[in-house]
C-alpha positions as CSV (number, residue, x, y, z in Angstrom):
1,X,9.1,15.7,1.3
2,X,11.0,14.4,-2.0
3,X,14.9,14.1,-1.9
4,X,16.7,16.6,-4.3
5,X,18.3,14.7,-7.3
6,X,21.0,17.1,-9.1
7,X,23.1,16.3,-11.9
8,X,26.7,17.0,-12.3
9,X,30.6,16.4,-13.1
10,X,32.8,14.5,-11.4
11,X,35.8,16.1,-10.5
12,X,37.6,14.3,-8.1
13,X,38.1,10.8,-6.5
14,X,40.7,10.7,-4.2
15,X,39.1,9.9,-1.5
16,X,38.2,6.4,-0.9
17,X,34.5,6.4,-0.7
18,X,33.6,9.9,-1.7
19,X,33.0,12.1,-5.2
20,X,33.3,15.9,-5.3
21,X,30.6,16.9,-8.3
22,X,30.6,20.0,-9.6
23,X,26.8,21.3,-10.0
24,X,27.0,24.4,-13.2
25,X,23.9,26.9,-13.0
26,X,23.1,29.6,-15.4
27,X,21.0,32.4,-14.2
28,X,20.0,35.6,-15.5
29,X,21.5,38.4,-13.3
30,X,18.5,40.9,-12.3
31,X,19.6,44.3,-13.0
32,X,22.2,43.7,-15.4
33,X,20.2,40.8,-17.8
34,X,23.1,38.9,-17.9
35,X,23.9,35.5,-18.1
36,X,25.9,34.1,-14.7
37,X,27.4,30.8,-14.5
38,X,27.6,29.4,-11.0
39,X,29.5,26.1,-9.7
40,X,28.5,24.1,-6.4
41,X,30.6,21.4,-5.4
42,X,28.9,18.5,-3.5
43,X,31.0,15.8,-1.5
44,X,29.1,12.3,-2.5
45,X,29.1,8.5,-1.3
46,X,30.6,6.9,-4.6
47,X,29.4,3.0,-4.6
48,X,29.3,2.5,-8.3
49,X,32.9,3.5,-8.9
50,X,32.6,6.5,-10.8
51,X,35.6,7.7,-12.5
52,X,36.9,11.7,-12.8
53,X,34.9,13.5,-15.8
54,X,31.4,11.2,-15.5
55,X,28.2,12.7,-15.5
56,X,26.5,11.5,-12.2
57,X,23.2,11.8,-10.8
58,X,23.2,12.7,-7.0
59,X,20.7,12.2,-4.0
60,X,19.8,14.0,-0.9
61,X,20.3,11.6,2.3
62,X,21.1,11.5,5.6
63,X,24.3,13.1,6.9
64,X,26.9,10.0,6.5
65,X,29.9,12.6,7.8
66,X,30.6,15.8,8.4
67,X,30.4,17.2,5.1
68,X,29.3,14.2,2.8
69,X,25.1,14.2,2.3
70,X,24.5,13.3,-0.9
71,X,25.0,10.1,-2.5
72,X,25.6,8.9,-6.5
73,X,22.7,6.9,-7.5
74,X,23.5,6.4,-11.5
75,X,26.4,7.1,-13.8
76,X,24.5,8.8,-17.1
77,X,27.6,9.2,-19.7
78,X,31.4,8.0,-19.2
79,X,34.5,10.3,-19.5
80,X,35.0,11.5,-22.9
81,X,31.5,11.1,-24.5
């Protein structure tokens, strides 16, 4: 089976080796045909040194702790762009 790749916002980096990226979905609400914004926040192994605000590209894997599973595999746009 394929690992999921999401995309998303960086929006914190305080921890040494770990990213919290905020994943934003937009769905259609089914009774009321409205549009819903949704935020997940994913805990990620950071080994490129991504910065808060980047635009990262995230990875299923294996469970490195008790709440980080994904990991950053590429930094698409820097803070401010």
């Amino acid at each position: 089976m394929p690992k999921k790749k999401l995309t998303g916002k960086v929006t914190s980096t305080k921890m040494e080796k770990t990213a919290v990226v905020s994943i934003d979905v937009v769905k259609m609400h089914p009774v009321y045909k409205k549009s819903v914004k949704k935020t997940r926040k994913f805990k990620a192994r950071d080994e490129l040194g991504v910065k808060l605000g980047d635009k990262v590209v995230i990875e299923e894997c294996v469970p490195i702790s008790k709440t980080v599973t994904w990991k950053v595999i590429e930094k698409l746009e820097k803070e401010g762009k």
